[in-house]
Structures are given as C-alpha cells and as structure tokens.
C-alpha positions in Angstrom: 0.0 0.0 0.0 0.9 3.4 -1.4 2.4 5.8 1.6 -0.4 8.6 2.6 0.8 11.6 4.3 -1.2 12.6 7.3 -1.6 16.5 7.6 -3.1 17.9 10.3 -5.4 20.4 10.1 -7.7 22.4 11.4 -11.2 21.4 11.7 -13.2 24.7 10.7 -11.6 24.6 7.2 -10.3 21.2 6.8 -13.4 19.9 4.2 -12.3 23.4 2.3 -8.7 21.9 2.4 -9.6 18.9 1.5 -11.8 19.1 -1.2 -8.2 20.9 -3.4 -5.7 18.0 -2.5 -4.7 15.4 -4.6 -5.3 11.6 -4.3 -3.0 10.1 -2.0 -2.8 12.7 1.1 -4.9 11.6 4.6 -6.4 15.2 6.5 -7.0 14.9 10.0 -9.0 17.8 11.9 -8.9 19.2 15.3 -10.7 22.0 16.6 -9.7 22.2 20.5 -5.9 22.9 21.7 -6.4 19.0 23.2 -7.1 17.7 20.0 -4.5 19.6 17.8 -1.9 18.1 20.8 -2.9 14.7 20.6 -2.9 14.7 16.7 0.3 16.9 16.4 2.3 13.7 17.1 0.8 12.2 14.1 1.3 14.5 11.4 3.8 14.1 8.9 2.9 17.6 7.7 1.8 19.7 10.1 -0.1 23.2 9.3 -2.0 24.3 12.7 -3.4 27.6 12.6 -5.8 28.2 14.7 -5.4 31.2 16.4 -8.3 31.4 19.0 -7.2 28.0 20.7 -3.4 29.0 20.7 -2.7 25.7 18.8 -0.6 27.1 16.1 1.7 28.3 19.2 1.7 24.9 20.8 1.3 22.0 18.5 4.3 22.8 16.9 6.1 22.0 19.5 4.4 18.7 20.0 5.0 18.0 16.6 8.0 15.5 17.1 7.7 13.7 14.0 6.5 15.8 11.5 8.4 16.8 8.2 7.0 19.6 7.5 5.6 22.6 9.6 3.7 25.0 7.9 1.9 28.2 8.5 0.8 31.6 7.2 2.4 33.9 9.8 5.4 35.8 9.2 6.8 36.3 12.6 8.8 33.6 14.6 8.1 34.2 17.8 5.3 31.6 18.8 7.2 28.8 17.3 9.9 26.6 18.8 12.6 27.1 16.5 15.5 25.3 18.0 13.7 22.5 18.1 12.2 22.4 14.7 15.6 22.8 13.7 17.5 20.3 15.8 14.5 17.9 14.3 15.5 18.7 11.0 11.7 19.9 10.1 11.3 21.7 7.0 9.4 25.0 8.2 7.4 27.4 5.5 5.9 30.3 6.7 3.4 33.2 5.6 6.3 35.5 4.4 4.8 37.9 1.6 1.7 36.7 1.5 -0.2 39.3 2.2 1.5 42.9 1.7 -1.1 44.5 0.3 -3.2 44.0 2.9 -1.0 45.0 5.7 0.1 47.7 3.8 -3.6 49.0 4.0 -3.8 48.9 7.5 -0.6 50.7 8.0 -1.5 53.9 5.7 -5.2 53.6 7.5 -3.1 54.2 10.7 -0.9 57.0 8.9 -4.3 58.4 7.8 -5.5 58.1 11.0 -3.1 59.9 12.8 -3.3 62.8 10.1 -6.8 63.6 10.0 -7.1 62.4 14.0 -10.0 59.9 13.1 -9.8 58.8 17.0 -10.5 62.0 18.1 -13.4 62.4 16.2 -14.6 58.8 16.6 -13.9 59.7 20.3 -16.1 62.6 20.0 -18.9 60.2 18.1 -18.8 58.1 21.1 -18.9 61.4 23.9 -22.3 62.2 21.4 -20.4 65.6 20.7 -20.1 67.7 18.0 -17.1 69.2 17.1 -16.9 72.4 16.1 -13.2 72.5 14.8 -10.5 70.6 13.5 -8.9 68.3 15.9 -5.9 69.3 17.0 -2.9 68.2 15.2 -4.5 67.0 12.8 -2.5 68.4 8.8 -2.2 67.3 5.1 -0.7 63.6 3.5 0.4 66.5 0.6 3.8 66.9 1.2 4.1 64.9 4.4 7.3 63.3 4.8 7.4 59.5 5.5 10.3 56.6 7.0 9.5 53.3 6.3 11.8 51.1 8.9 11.9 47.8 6.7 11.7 48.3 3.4 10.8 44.5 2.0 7.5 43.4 0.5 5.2 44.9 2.7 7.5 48.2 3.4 7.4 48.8 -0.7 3.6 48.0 -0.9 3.1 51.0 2.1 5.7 53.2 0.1 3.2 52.8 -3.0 0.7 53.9 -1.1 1.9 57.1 0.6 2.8 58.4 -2.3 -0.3 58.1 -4.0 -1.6 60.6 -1.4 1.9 62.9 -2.6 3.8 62.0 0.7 7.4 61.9 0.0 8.6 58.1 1.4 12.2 57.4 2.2 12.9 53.3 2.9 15.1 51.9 4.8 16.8 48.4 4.1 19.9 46.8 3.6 20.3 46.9 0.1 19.9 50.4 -0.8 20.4 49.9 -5.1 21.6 53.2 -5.8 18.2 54.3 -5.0 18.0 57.9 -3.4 14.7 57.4 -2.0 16.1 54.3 -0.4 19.1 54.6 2.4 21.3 52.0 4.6 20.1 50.1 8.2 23.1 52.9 9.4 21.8 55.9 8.2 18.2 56.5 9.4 19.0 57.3 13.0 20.5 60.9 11.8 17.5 61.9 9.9 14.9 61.1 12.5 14.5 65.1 12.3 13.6 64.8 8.8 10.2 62.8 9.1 6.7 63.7 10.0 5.9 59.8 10.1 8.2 56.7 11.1 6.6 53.8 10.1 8.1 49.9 11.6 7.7 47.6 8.9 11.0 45.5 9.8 11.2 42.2 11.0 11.8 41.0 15.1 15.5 40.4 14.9 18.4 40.9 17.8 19.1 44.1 15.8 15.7 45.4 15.6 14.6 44.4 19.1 14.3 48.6 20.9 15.2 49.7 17.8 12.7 53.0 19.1 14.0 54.0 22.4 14.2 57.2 23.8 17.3 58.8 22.4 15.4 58.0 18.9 12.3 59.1 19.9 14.3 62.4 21.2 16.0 62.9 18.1 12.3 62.9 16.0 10.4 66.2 15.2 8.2 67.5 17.5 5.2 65.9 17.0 6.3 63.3 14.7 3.6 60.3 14.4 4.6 56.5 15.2 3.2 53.7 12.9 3.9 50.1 13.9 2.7 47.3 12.4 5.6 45.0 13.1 6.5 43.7 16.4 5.8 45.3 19.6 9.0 44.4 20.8 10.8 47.0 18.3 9.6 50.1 20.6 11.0 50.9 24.3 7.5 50.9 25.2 8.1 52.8 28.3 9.7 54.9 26.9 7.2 55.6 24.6 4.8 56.2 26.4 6.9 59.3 28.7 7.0 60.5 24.9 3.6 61.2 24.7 2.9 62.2 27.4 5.4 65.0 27.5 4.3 65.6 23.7 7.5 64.9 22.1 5.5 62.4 20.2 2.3 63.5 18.9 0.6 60.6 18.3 1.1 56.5 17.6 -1.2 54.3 15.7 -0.2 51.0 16.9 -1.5 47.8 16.1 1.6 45.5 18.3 2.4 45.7 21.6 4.7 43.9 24.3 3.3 41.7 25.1 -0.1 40.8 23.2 -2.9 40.6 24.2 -1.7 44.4 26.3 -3.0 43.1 30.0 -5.6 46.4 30.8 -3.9 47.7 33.5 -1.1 48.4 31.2 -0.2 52.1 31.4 -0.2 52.0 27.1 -3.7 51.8 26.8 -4.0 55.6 29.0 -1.0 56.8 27.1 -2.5 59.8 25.2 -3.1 60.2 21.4 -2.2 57.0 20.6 -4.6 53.8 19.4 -4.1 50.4 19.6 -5.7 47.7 16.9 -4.7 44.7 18.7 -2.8 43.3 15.5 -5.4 43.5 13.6 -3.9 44.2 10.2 -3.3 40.8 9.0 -6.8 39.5 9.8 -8.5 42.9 8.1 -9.0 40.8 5.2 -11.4 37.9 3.3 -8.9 35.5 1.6 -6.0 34.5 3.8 -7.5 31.1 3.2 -7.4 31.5 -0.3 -4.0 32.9 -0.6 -2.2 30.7 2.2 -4.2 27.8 0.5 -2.8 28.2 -2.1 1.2 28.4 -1.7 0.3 25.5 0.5 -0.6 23.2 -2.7 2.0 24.3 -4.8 4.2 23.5 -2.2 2.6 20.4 -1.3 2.9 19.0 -5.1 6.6 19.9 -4.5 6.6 18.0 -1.3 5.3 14.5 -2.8 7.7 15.0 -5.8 10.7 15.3 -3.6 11.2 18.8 -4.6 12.7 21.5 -2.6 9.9 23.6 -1.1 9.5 27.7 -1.6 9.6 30.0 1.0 11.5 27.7 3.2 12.5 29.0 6.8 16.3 30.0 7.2 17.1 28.5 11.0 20.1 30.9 10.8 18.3 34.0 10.2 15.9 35.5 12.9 13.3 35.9 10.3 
C-alpha cells in the first residue's frame, strides 16, 4: 500500500482543504488545543493555525515527527525554532503573502493619525459635535514619511503614501543606488527629517528597541509613530513618557509587548495614541485562499521530492 501523508489540520476549514488536494494525502481535523496536541504527534505535515485555541503556538512543539511545519504567519516568535531545527523539520511560513493587505492597515493608521480619526470617533462616542479641527491633525500632501523595513510589505506602504503625494524614504539593507532608499546605518541621523516613522521590519536581535528614547528624542516634535511590526521593536516605556510630555504627537499601533496588552497596562492611558490589537493581517477575506494556495504548490513539491518555496532559514531570525 501506497504511503499517505497525514496532515493535520484544522477542523473549521479542513473539508475546504480537503476538497483541493490530490489523491494520495490523509487530512486529520482538530478543533480544541487538546485535540491539535494529541494529533500533532501524528502529522507528517503539520499546518495548525488556529489562532483562538493558541494551537498554532503549541502543536508545533508537539509536533515531534513531522516533516514539514507550515503556516501563514510571518513572525517567529510563537514557534519553537530550535527544536524544529535540531528535528530537522522543513518550516514554511506566511512571508509575503499578504503585503497588500497589511500595507492598507498601516496607511489607514498614517491616515488616521493625520486627519485624527480617534479624536473624532472619540467625539462620536462622547455624542459631541465638534466644532473644529482636531488638534494636530495636517495634510498627507507633502508629508514626509520613513518606512523602517523596506521588503515586500514596506514597498507595498511606500506605494501607497505616495499616492496621497507624501514623500517616502525606505530603509533596508540593500539600498540599489536608489535615493529614495538609504542604509540600516543611516536613518538614525534623519529622525528630524520625518513627520511619520513607520516599523515595517522584522523582530530580529538588531531590531529588538530599535525606538528607544534617544530616537524618539531625536524625532520632530510631534512626529507620528506607525507600527505594524513587532511590539518588541519600541522601548514601550519609553514611549509612552514621549507622549505624554508631547514629544511624540501621536502612535497608531497595532503590536504591543506583550499581546494581548493586559488592561492595567499604562499603554492603553497613554495619550493620542490607538491600539488595533494586531489586527492588520486579519482585516482581510482571503487569507484562506491565498495561504491555500502556496500551501498546494508547495505540497505537489513535497510529494515529488522537490525543494519547497519560502522555506524558513534557521540561521536568520526571520
């Protein structure tokens, strides 16, 4: 008898799943963190993302003799990576799959921030009509934008801005020759320049605090804050004396350290600032679709002993 993979799955979309794979592949469902534990053992190909039972967090890790692990986030820090590695696991992740659509949510924010849509929703909620402006609030016409992290989804956002006639300066390691593009070493001295820095870099050693409060000194007054990265690339204290002082004028953040933000947290009082509890990848109707996808193309790879795409480099932190 022919070998049939096992790939568990879970339940809420497995018959979807199911109904595109070829002959010859066994789908198991789960749809509590109990079940994806006790089926994680079993899976030869392993793709657990269920979010609202933390199982694509855990059964990972209890995925011992699994091939392949994959998933359609981007970020590394849920997943057991030393062990995956020492297993030998071949890892895929969810890396450009969907710039566009966090690339919305980020110039929503920048948006946001510019017209100060939370003060006005604020003032919807108060039942109050306001008479004038918001305070702060200015023009995207000849705004001037940094995009920290200038990859797939920091391009996408750069597209964007400048379809509203903000001037965008990236930042990245390969620069190109391209002026509108400078070095991971440069940005720090032009802080001044900007009247939005926007985190679109990955969660790295280097990147970790790479907003503390000598950068957020060196910033214009009343410079806006974008990040829909990691929480963990903003001295969040540090942040919030910022704002509070009015150094910062306002931060349209969708991370946080850690997530979910417990509510005593003092960055939830911190003021002009809003927080979309990562929301950004999920404001969207066909991650399914799209992660679905790359998964099958990458699955016909699989049975013909092919190498995989957008394979997981253990040595990189992203």
């Amino acid at each position: 008898m022919a070998h049939r993979p096992l790939i568990v799955f879970p339940e809420a979309h497995r018959a979807r799943l199911q109904a595109m794979l070829p002959d010859g592949v066994e789908v198991r469902g789960f749809s509590t963190l109990e079940e994806a534990l006790d089926l994680a053992p079993q899976a030869e190909i392993g793709w657990f993302d269920d979010f609202p039972t933390g199982a694509y967090a855990r059964a990972p890790r209890a995925a011992v003799n699994a091939k392949w692990i994959n998933t359609v986030v981007v970020g590394f820090d849920a997943f057991p990576m030393a062990e995956m590695r020492e297993r030998g696991q071949i890892f895929t992740n969810g890396a450009g799959l969907m710039p566009d659509v966090v690339a919305d949510y980020a110039v929503m924010g920048a948006l946001t921030l510019a017209k100060r849509l939370d003060e006005v929703v604020r003032g919807h909620d108060r039942r109050e009509w306001i008479r004038t402006g918001p305070p702060g609030a200015f023009e995207m016409l000849g705004a001037k934008a940094l995009v920290i992290g200038y990859g797939a989804i920091g391009r996408e956002i750069g597209a964007r801005l400048r379809a509203f006639g903000t001037e965008v300066t990236g930042v990245r390691r390969g620069t190109d020759g391209d002026p509108a593009i400078i070095g991971p070493d440069d940005w720090r001295a032009r802080l001044a320049d900007f009247d939005f820095i926007i985190l679109a870099a990955p969660n790295t050693a280097e990147t970790k605090a790479m907003i503390g409060a000598e950068e957020l000194a060196a910033m214009k007054p009343g410079a806006r804050i974008i990040n829909i990265a990691r929480g963990d690339l903003i001295d969040q204290p540090a942040l919030i004396a910022a704002l509070e002082v009015g150094q910062i004028g306002s931060a349209f953040l969708d991370v946080t350290t850690p997530e979910p933000l417990p509510p005593e947290d003092p960055l939830w009082r911190a003021p002009n600032t809003l927080i979309t509890m990562h929301m950004s990848g999920q404001s969207q109707t066909t991650a399914f679709q799209r992660g679905a996808a790359r998964f099958l193309k990458n699955l016909k790879h699989y049975l013909a002993g092919e190498p995989l795409e957008h394979v997981v480099d253990f040595g990189r932190d992203y």
